[in-house]
C-alpha positions, -999 to 999 in steps of 0.1 A, spaced: 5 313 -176 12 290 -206 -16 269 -218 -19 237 -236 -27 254 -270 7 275 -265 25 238 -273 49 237 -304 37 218 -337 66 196 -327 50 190 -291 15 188 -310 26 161 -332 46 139 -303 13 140 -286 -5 129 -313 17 102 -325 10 83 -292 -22 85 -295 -43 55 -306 -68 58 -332 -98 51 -304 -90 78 -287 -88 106 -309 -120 123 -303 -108 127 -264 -75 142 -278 -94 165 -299 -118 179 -275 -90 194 -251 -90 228 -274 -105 238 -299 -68 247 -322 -63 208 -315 -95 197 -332 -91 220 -357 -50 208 -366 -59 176 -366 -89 174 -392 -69 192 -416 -35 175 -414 -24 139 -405 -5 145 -373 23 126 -359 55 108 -372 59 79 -403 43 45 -392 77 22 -391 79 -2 -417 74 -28 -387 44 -13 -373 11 -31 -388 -24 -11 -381 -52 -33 -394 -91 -34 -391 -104 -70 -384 -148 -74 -383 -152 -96 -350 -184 -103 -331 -203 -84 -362 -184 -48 -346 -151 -35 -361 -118 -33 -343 -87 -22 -346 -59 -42 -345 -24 -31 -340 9 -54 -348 47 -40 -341 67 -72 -356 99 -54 -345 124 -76 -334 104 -107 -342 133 -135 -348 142 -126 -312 127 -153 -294 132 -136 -261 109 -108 -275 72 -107 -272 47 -98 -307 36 -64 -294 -4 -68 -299 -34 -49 -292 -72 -53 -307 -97 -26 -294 -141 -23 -308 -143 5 -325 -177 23 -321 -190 40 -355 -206 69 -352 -244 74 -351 -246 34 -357 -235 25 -323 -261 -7 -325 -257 -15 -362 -242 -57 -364 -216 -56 -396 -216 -82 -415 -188 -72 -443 -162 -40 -441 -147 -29 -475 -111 -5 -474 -102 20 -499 -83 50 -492 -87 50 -454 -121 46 -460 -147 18 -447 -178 10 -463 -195 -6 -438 -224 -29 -447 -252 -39 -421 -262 -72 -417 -281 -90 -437 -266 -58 -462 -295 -40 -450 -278 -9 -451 -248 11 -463 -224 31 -440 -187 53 -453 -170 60 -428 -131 79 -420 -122 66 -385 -95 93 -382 -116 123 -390 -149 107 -373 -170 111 -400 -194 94 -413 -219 93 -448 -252 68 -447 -261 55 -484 -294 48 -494 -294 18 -521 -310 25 -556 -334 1 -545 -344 -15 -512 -336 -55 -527 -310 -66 -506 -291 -103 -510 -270 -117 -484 -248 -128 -516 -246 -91 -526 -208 -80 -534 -197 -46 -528 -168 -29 -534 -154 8 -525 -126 25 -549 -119 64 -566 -111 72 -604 -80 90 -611 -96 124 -599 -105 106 -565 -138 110 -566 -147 80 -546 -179 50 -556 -193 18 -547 -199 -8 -567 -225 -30 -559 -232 -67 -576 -269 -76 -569 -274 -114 -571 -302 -130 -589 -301 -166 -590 -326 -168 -619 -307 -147 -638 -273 -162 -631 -291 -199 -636 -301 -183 -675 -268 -168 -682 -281 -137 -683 -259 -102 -671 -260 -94 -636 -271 -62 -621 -240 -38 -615 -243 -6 -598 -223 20 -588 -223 49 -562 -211 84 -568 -200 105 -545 -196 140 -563 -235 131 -576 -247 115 -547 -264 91 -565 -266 56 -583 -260 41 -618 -268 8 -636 -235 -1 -654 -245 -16 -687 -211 -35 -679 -201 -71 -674 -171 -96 -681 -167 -113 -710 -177 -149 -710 -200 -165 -687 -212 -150 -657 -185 -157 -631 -191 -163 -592 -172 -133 -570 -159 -137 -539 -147 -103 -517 -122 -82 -535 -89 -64 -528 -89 -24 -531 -51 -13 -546 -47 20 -560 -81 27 -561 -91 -3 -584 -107 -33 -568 -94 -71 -575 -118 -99 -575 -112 -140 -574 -133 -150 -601 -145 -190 -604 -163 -203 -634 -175 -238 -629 -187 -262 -653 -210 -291 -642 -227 -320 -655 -258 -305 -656 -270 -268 -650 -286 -263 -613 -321 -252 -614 -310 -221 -591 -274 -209 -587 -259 -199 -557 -221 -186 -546 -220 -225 -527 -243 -246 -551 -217 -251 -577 -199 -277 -555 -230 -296 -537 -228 -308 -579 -205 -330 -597 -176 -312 -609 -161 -311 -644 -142 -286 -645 -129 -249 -625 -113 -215 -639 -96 -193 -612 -83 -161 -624 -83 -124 -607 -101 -97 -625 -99 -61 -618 -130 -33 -620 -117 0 -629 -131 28 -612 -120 55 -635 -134 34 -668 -163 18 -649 -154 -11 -669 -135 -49 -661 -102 -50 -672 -95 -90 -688 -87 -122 -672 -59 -118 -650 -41 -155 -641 -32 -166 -609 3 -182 -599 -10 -216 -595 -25 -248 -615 -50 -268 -596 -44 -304 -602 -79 -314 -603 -114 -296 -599 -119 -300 -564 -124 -279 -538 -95 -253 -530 -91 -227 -505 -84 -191 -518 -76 -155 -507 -63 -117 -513 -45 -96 -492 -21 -65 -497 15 -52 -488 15 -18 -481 -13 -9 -508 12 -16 -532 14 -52 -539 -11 -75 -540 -5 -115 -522 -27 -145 -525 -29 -174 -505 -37 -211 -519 -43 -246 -505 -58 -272 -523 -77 -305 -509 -50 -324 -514 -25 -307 -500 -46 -289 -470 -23 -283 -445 7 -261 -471 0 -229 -478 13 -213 -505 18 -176 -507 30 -154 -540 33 -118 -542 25 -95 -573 55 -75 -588 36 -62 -613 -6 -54 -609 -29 -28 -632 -60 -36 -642 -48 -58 -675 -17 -71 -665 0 -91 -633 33 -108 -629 39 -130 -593 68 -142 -576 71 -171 -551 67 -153 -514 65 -185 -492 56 -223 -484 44 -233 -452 34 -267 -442 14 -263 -408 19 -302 -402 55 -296 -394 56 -272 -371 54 -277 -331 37 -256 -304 2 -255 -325 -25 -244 -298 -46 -270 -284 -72 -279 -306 -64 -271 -333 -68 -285 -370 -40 -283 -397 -72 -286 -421 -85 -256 -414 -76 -228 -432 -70 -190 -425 -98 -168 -428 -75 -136 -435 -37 -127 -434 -12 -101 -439 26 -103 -454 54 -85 -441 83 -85 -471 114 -69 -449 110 -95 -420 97 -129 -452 67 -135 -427 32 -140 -432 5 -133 -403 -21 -162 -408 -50 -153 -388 -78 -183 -376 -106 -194 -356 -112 -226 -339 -132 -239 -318 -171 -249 -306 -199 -233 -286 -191 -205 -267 -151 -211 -264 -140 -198 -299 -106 -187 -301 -89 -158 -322 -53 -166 -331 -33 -149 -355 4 -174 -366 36 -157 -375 51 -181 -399 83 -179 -422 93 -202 -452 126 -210 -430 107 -225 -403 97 -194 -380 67 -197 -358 45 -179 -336 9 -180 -327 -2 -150 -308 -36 -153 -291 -57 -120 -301 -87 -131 -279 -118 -149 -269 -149 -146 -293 -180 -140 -273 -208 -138 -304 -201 -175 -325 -223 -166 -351 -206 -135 -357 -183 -125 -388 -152 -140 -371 -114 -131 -380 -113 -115 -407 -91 -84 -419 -104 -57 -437 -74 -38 -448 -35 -42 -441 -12 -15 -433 -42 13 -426 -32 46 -436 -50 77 -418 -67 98 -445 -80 136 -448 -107 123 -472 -139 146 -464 -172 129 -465 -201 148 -474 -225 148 -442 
């Protein structure tokens, strides 16, 4: 009598194409040749250039969330969504306050960046990190890359207000995997000591937003949302790059846009396919357009853009109830074949805060899908941690 090992690779692989990422240990525990196929190659067919899998930190836990855009300026069609809480192993109870992609890897950090997990959801594995010291900061900045061997690190930016209030170098360390251990980086930009927000991972490098801002007078203590409680004289955007295999900064890469006066301006990085990288910009005065541009060229010392889109949220009709065209996304995604971008917000008060994600082309095209009802308000809320998720083979040591 046949058995369910006795299936062809090509049944093998059908099976496992259907099979959403949550429920892959169940898939693998039917037999043993199944668990063993599956950790050793990436089963099942090429993700369709429509098909979207993202990771998204809600209610301090990590989901999944899944976007087919197939078919999308067929108004009679629906946006085919799903977002599921993903459980990491051994850490069932651990709140996350920040997730950082690289590779189909996530560093997940705990809250309060008390602690330091990697982890491959498609292989189930998981790697803690102990830090080179036990001196957290909730204004810590970590990032997760490989060199051009991919050997895999973390870079870590410890914040020190003193330090950054006398100019001085910040702290930089970095995690090695093949050592299993941590190094201070005698490294830092040129200039003064810029403030970093998240970055990008593309290619293994990491992209920052960088922000120097000159005041009228120098704050007694300096932190990442001091500079603006201050008078203003002047702000320098630009992008810079840490390269993993050099362990160095590459130079001040510009951005596609000129503030018209230093005030404050919303700001932030996403990907297309771990290829490209996109930023989003709105300024003050001009809150409610966004403007999106696209990289056609990115390495560490060089980047070209090209205009992606405009949107101007005040003219378009069917916005949910309640909601602002001041406020600004928290996250979002581009999809180049279909020239829409997948704004993702959160609005609301008390206990009703809503998770919507807007479809929105420079041509006029709309959509708001509704992802779901946030039960935790002072939870990290909305935001992606990586766009088009690739599974990965990538073996963590455990």
């Amino acid at each position: 009598m046949a058995t369910i090992s006795d299936l062809s690779d090509d049944l093998v692989r059908e099976v496992f194409s259907r099979v959403p990422l949550t429920s892959l240990n169940a898939v693998r525990s039917t037999c043993k040749m199944w668990n063993t196929t599956s950790k050793n190659h990436i089963l099942g067919k090429k993700v369709p250039s429509h098909q979207f899998l993202e990771f998204m930190v809600s209610d301090s836990r990590v989901c999944s969330l899944r976007f087919d855009l197939q078919g999308i300026r067929n108004k009679e069609d629906l946006i085919d969504t799903s977002i599921k809480q993903l459980s990491i192993p051994n850490n069932h109870q651990v709140e996350i306050s920040n997730v950082y992609h690289c590779d189909g890897l996530l560093l997940c950090v705990a809250k309060h960046n008390s602690s330091l997990v990697v982890w491959n959801p498609y292989l189930g594995q998981t790697k803690c990190i102990q830090p080179r010291n036990d001196e957290f900061n909730i204004y810590d900045r970590f990032a997760l890359g490989h060199d051009n061997n991919h050997n895999h690190k973390i870079l870590r930016f410890l914040y020190d207000g003193e330090r950054n209030r006398r100019g001085l170098k910040r702290d930089i360390d970095v995690y090695d995997f093949s050592s299993d251990s941590w190094r201070v980086l005698e490294v830092n930009p040129d200039g003064d000591v810029p403030i970093y927000y998240s970055g990008v991972s593309l290619k293994g490098n990491t992209y920052f937003f960088a922000q120097d801002v000159t005041t009228e007078e120098e704050p007694e203590v300096m932190s990442p949302t001091d500079a603006y409680d201050l008078l203003v004289t002047d702000i320098e955007d630009y992008l810079l790059c840490f390269d993993f295999t050099t362990e160095r900064f590459g130079k001040r890469l510009p951005l596609p846009f000129n503030p018209p006066s230093p005030t404050f301006e919303y700001l932030t990085l996403s990907w297309a396919r771990n290829e490209k990288l996109a930023v989003l910009y709105n300024h003050y005065d001009t809150f409610e357009t966004y403007d999106i541009w696209i990289s056609t060229k990115i390495e560490p010392n060089a980047v070209t853009w090209s205009t992606f889109l405009t949107v101007d949220m005040s003219l378009i009709n069917g916005l949910p109830d309640g909601f602002s065209t001041k406020l600004s996304p928290r996250s979002f995604f581009i999809d180049e074949e279909e020239k829409v971008a997948v704004l993702f917000f959160t609005y609301g008060t008390g206990t009703c805060i809503n998770q919507m994600a807007f479809i929105v082309g420079g041509d006029g095209y709309f959509k708001s899908v509704n992802i779901g009802l946030l039960s935790n308000s002072q939870g990290t809320r909305g935001e992606l941690v990586c766009s088009s998720y690739v599974l990965s083979l990538v073996q963590l040591q455990v």
